[in-house]
KEKE-3310 file (N, C-alpha, C; in steps of 0.2 Angstrom, whole numbers, plus 5000, padded with zeros to 4 digits):
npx = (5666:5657:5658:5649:5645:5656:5657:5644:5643:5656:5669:5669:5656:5650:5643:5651:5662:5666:5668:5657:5649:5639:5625:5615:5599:5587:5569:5561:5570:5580:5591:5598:5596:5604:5615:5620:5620:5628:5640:5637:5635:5623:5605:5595:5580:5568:5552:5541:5536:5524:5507:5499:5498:5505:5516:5521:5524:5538:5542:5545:5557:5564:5568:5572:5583:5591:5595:5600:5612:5619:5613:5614:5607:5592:5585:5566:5556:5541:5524:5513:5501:5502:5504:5490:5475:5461:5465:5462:5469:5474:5485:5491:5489:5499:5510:5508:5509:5523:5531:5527:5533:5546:5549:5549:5558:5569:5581:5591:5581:5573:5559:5554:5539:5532:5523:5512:5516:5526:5529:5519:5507:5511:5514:5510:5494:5495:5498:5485:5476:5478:5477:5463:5454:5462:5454:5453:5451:5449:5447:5450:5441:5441:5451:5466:5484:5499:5510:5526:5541:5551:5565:5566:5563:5573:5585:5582:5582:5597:5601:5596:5601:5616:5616:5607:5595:5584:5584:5575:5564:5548:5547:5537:5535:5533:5528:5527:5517:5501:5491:5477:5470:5465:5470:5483:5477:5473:5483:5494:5486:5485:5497:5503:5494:5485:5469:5464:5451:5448:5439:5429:5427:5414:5421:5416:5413:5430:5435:5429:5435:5449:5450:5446:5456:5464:5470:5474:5465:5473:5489:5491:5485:5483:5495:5500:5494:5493:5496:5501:5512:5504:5492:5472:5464:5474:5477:5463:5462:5469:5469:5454:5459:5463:5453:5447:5453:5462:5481:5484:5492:5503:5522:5537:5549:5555:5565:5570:5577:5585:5592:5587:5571:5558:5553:5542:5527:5526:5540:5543:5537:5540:5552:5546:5540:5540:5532:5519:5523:5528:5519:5519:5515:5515:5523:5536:5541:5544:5557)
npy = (5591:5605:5624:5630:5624:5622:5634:5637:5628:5622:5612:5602:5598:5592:5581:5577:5581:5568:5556:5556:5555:5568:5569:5575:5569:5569:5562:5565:5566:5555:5552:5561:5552:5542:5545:5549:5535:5529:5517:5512:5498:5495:5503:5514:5518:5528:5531:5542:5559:5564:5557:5545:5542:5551:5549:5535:5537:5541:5532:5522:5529:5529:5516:5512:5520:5514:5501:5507:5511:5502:5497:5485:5480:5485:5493:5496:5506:5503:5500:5495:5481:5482:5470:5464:5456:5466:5478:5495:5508:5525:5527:5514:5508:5515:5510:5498:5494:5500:5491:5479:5484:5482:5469:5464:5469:5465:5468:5463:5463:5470:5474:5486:5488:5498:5501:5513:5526:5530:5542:5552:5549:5555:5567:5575:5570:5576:5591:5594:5591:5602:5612:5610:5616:5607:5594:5577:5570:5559:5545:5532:5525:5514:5506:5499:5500:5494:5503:5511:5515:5527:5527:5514:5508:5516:5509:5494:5499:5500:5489:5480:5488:5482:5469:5458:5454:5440:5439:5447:5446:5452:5464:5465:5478:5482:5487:5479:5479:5481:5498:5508:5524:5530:5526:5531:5545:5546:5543:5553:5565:5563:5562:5578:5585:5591:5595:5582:5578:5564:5558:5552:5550:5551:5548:5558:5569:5568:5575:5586:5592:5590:5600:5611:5615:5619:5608:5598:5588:5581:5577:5588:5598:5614:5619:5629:5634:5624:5612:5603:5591:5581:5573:5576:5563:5554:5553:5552:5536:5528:5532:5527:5513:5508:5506:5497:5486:5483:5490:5484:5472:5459:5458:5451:5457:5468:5465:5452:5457:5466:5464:5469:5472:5479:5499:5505:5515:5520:5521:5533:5544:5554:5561:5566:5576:5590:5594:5598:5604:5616:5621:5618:5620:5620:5608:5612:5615:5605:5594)
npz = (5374:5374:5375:5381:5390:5399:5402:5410:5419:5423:5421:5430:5431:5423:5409:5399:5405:5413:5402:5394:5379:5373:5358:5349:5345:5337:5337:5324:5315:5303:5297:5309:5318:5316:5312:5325:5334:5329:5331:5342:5352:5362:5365:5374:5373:5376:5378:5366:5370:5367:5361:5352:5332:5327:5336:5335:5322:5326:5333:5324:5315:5325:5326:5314:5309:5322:5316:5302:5308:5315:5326:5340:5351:5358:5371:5376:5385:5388:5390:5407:5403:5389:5383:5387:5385:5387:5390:5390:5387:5383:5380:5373:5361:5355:5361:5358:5346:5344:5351:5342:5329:5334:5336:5324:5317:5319:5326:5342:5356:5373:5380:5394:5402:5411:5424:5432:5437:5451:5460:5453:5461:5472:5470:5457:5459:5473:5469:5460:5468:5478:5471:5470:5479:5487:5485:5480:5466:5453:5443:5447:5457:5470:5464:5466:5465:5458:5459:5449:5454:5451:5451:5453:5439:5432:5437:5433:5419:5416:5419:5410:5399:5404:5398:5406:5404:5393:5381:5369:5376:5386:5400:5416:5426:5443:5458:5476:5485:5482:5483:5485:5479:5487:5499:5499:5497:5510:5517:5515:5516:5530:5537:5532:5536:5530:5527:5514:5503:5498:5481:5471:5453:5440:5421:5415:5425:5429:5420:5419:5429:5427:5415:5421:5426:5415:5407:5394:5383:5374:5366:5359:5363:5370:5382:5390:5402:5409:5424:5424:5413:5408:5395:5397:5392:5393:5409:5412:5406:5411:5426:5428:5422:5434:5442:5437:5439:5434:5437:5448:5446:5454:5450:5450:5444:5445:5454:5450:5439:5447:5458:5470:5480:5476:5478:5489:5489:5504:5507:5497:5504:5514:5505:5494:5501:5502:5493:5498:5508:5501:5494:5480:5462:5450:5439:5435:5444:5452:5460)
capx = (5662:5653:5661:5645:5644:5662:5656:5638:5642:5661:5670:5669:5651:5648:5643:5657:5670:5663:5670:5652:5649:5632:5624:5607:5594:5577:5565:5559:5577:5582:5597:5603:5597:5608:5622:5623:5618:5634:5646:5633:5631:5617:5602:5589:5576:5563:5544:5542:5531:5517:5503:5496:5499:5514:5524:5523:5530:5544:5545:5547:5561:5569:5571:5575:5589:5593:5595:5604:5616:5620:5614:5615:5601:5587:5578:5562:5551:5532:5519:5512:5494:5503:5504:5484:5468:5455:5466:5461:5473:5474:5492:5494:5489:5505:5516:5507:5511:5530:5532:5526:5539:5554:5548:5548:5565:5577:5587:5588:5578:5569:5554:5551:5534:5531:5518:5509:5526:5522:5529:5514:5503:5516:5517:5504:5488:5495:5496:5481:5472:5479:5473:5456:5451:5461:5449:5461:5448:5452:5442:5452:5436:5444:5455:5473:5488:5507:5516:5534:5545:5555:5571:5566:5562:5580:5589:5580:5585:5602:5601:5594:5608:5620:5613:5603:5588:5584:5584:5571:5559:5549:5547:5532:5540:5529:5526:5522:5510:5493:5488:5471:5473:5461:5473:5488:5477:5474:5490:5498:5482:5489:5507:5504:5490:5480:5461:5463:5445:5445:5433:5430:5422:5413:5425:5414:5417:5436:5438:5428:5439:5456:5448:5447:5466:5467:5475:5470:5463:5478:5496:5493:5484:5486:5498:5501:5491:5493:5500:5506:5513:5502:5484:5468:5465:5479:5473:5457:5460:5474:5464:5451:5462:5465:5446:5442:5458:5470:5485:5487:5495:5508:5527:5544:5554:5561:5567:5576:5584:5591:5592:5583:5564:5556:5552:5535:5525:5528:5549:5545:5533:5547:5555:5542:5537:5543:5528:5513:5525:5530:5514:5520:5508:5519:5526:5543:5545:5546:5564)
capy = (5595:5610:5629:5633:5617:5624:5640:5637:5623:5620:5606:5594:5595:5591:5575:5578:5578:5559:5554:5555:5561:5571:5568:5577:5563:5571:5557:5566:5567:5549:5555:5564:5548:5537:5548:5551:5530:5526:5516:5510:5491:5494:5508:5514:5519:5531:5534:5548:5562:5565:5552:5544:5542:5555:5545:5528:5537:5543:5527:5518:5532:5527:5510:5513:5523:5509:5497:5510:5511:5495:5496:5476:5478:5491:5492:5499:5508:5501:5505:5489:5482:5481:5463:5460:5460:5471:5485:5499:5516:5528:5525:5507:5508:5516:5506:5489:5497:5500:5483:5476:5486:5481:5460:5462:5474:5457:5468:5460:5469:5470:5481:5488:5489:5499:5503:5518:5530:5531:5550:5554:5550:5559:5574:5578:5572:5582:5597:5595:5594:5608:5618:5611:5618:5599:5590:5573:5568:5554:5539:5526:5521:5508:5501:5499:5499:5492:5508:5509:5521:5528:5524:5506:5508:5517:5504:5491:5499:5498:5482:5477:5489:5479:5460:5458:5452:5435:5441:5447:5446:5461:5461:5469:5483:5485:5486:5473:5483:5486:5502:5512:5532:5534:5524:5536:5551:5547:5543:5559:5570:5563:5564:5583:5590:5592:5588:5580:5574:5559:5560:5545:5554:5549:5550:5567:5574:5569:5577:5594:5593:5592:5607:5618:5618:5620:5601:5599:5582:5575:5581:5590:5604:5620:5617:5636:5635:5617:5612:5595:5590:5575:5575:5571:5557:5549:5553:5548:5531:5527:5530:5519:5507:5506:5505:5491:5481:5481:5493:5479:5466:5461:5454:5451:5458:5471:5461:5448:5460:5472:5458:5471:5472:5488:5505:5507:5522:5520:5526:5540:5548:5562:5561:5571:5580:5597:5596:5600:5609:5622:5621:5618:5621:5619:5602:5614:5614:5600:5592)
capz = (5379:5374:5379:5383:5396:5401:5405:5414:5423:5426:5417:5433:5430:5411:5407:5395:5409:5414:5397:5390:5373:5372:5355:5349:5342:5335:5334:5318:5308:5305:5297:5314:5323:5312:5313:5335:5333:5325:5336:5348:5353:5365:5364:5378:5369:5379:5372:5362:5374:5362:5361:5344:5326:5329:5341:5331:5318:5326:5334:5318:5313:5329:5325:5307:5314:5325:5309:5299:5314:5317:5334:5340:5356:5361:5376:5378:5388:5388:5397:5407:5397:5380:5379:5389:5382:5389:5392:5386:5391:5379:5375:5374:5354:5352:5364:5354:5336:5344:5353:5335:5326:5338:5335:5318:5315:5317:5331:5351:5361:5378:5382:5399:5404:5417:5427:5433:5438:5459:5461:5451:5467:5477:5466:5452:5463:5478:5464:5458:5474:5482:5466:5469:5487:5493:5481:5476:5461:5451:5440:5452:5463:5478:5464:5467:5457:5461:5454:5452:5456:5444:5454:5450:5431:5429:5438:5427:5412:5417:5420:5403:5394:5401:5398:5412:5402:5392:5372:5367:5383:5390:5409:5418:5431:5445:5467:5476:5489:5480:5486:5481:5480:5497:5505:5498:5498:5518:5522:5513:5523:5538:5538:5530:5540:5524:5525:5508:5502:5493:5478:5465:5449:5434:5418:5413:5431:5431:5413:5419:5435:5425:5412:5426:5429:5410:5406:5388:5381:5368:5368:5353:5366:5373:5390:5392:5409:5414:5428:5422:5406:5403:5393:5401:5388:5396:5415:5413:5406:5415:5430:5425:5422:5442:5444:5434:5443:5429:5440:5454:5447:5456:5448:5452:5438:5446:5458:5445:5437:5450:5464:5477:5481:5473:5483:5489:5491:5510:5507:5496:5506:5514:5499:5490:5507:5499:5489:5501:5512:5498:5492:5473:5459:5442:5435:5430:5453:5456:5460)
cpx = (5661:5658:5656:5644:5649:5660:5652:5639:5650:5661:5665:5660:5646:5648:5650:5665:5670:5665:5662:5651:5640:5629:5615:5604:5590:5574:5562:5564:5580:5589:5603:5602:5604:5616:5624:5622:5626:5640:5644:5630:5623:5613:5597:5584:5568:5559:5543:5536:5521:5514:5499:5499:5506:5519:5525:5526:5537:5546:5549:5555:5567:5573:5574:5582:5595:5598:5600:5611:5621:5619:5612:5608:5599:5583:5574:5558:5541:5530:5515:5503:5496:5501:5495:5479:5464:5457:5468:5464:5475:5480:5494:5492:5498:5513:5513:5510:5520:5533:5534:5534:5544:5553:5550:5555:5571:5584:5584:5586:5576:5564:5553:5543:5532:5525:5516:5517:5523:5524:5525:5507:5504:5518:5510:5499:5488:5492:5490:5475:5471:5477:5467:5452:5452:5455:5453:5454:5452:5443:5445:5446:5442:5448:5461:5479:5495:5512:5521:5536:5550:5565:5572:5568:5572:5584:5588:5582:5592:5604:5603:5600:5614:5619:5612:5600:5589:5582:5578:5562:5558:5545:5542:5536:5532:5529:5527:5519:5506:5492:5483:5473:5469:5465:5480:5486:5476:5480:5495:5492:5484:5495:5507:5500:5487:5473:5460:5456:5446:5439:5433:5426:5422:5420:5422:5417:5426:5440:5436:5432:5447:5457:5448:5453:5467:5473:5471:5471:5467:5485:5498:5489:5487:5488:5499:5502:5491:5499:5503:5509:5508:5493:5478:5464:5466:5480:5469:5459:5464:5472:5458:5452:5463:5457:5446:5450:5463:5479:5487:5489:5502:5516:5532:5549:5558:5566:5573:5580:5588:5593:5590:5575:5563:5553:5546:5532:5529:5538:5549:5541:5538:5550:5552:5536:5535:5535:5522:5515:5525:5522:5514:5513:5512:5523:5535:5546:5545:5554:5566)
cpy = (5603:5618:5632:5629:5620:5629:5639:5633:5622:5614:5599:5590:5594:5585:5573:5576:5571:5558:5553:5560:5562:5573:5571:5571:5563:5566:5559:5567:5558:5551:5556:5558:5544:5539:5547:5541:5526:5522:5514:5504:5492:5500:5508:5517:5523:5533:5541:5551:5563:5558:5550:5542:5546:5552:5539:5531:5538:5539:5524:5521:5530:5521:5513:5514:5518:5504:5501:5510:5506:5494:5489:5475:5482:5487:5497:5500:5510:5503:5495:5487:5480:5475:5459:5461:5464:5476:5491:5509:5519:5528:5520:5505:5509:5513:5499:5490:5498:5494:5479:5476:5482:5473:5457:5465:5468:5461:5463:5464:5467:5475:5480:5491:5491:5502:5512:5521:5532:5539:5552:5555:5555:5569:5578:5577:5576:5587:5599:5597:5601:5614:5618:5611:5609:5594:5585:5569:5564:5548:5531:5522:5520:5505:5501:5498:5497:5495:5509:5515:5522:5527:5518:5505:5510:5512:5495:5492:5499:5493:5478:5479:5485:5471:5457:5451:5444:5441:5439:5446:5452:5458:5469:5472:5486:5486:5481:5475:5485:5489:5506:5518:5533:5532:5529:5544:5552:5546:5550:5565:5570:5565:5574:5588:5592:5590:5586:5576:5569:5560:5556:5550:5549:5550:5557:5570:5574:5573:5586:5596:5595:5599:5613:5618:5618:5614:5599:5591:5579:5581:5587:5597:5610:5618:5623:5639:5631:5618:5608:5594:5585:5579:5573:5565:5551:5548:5547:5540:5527:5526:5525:5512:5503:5503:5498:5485:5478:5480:5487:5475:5464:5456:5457:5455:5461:5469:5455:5451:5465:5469:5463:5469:5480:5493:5503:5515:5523:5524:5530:5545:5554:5565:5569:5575:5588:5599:5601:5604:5616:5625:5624:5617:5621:5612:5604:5614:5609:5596:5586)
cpz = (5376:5377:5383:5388:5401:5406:5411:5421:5426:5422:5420:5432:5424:5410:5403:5401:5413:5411:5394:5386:5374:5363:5353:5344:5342:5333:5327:5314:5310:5302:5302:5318:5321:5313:5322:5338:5333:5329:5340:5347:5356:5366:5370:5375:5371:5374:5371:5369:5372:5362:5353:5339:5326:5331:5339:5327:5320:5331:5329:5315:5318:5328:5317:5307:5317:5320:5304:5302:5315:5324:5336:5346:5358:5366:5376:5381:5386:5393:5398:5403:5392:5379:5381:5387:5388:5394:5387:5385:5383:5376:5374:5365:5351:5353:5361:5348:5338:5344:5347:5331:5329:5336:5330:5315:5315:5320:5338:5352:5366:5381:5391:5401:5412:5420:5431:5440:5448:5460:5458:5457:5473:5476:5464:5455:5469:5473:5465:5464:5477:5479:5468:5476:5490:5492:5478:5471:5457:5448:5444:5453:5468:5473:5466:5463:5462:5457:5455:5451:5453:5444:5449:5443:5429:5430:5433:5420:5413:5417:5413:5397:5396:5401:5402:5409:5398:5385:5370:5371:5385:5398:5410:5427:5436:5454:5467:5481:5485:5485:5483:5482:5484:5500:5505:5500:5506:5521:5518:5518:5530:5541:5535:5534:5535:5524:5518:5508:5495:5487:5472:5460:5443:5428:5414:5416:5433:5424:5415:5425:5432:5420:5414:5427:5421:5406:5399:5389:5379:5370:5365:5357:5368:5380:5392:5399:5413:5419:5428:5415:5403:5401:5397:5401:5392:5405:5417:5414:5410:5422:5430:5424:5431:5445:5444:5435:5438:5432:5444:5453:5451:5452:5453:5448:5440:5452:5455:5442:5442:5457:5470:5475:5479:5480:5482:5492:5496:5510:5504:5498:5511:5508:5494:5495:5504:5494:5491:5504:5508:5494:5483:5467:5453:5443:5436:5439:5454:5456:5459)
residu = (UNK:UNK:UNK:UNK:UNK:UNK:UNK:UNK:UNK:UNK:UNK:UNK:UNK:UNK:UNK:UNK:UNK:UNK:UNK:UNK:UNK:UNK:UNK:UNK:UNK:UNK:UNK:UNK:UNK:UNK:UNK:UNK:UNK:UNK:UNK:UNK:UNK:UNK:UNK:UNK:UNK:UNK:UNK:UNK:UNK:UNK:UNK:UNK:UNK:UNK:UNK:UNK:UNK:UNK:UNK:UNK:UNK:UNK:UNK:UNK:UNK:UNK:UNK:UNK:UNK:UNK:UNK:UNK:UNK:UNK:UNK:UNK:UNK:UNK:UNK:UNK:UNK:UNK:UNK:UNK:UNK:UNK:UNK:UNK:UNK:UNK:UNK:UNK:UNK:UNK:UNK:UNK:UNK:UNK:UNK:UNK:UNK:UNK:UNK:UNK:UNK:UNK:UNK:UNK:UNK:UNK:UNK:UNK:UNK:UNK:UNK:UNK:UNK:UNK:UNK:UNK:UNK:UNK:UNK:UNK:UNK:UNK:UNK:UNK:UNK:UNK:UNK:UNK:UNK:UNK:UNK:UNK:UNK:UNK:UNK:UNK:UNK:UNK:UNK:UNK:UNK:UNK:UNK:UNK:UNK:UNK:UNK:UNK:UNK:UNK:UNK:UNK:UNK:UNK:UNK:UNK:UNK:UNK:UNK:UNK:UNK:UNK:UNK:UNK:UNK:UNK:UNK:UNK:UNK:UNK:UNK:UNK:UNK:UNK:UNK:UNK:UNK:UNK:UNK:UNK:UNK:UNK:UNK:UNK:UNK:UNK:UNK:UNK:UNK:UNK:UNK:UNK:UNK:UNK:UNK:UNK:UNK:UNK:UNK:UNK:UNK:UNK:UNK:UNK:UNK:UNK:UNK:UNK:UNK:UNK:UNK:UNK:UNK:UNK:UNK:UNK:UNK:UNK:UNK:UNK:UNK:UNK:UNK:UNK:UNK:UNK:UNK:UNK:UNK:UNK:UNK:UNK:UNK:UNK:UNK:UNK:UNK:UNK:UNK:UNK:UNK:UNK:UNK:UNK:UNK:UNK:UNK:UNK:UNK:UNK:UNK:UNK:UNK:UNK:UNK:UNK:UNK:UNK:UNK:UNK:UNK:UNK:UNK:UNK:UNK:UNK:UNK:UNK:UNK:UNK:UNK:UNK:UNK:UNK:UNK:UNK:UNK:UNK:UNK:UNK:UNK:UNK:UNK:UNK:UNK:UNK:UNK)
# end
């Protein structure tokens, strides 16, 4: 542990006084991966932030790493769509081209593919709303999506890190209430006392809506003034995708591996009460 861990925080609260070693690992240094790697049967293996030709590569460095390592099992965090035809979401090029790699690398693995993050309906469209005179824009339409809560996803990969999974199996992480964003954006209006207007837009009109808050196109943009971390790229298509009734499928998975039934919206609607109430307008506030 760290003295600078020591100092800021107090021993009892340092990863470090848990017995966990903290280990830095640049998806760009395979070197430093290989080394902080060393000694590890099983890896979790989260998608790089950036979208593109960039984060295959420092996918590929990761597994390398991995293989260097000896690391014996990786689980991954996909996005669900990877394995279906005619989905088209802006980043599922880079979680197919990783997927690949992992099949073909001759470690075990498990990919998580999870679906659309549900505190993002709870948080980020609040947000944006509330920037836009209580304007909840979006390319959805009426479609619906079964998103998982990141609760889930976590306990999921916990699961898979400790041999949970079937080798070499990747499981679709999802709800099991379809719900469309009018029905979320009126039941968070209701419960808030927000006149939130619903508003289905073109992908033009949901591109000049995200521009006016300053949310750039690719990761490689200016965020200086955004209020979210993600690109509008990865908005749009993403929404899109709930249109044309891709979002909705419904699975069990998270349910085989963690023997509950997944969160629905419906439970974390207090939870992320704080949003509307404080009337949060940065990504960096929220809790």
């Amino acid at each position: 542990m760290s003295e600078s861990c020591q100092s800021a925080y107090g021993k009892e609260n340092c990863l470090g006084g848990k017995g966990v070693t903290v280990k830095e690992a640049n998806y760009d240094d395979v070197e430093q991966m290989t080394k902080a790697f060393e000694g590890a049967d099983r890896l979790f293996f989260i998608s790089s932030i950036i979208n593109g030709p960039k984060r295959v590569e420092q996918h590929r460095k990761v597994i390398e790493a991995c293989k260097k390592a000896g690391v014996k099992h990786i689980t991954y965090t996909s996005f669900f769509g990877a394995d279906r035809e005619g989905y088209n979401q802006y980043v599922l090029p880079d979680h197919r081209a990783t997927e690949k790699m992992l099949r073909e690398s001759g470690i075990e693995h498990n990919i998580m593919r999870n679906n659309l993050y549900m505190e993002n309906y709870l948080t980020t469209s609040v947000m944006l709303a509330m920037l836009s005179g209580n304007v909840w824009g979006t390319t959805a339409g009426e479609g619906k999506v079964t998103s998982i809560a990141k609760d889930d996803s976590a306990r999921c990969g916990a699961a898979l890190l400790l041999g949970k999974g079937e080798p070499n199996r990747a499981y679709d992480l999802t709800s099991t209430i379809p719900l469309s964003q009018r029905e979320i954006c009126n039941m968070i209006a209701e419960k808030s006392g927000i006149p939130f207007e619903y508003k289905p837009m073109t992908e033009e009109e949901f591109r000049a809506y995200l521009e006016a808050l300053h949310i750039p196109r690719t990761t490689d943009g200016d965020f200086s003034q955004a209020p979210v971390p993600f690109c509008s790229n990865d908005m749009i298509t993403n929404e899109a995708g709930i249109s044309e009734g891709q979002m909705g499928v419904v699975t069990h998975d998270v349910e085989l591996l963690t023997g509950r039934k997944p969160l629905e919206v419906y439970d974390l609607q207090d939870q992320y009460s704080y949003v509307w109430k404080n009337k949060v307008r940065h990504w960096k506030d929220l809790i």
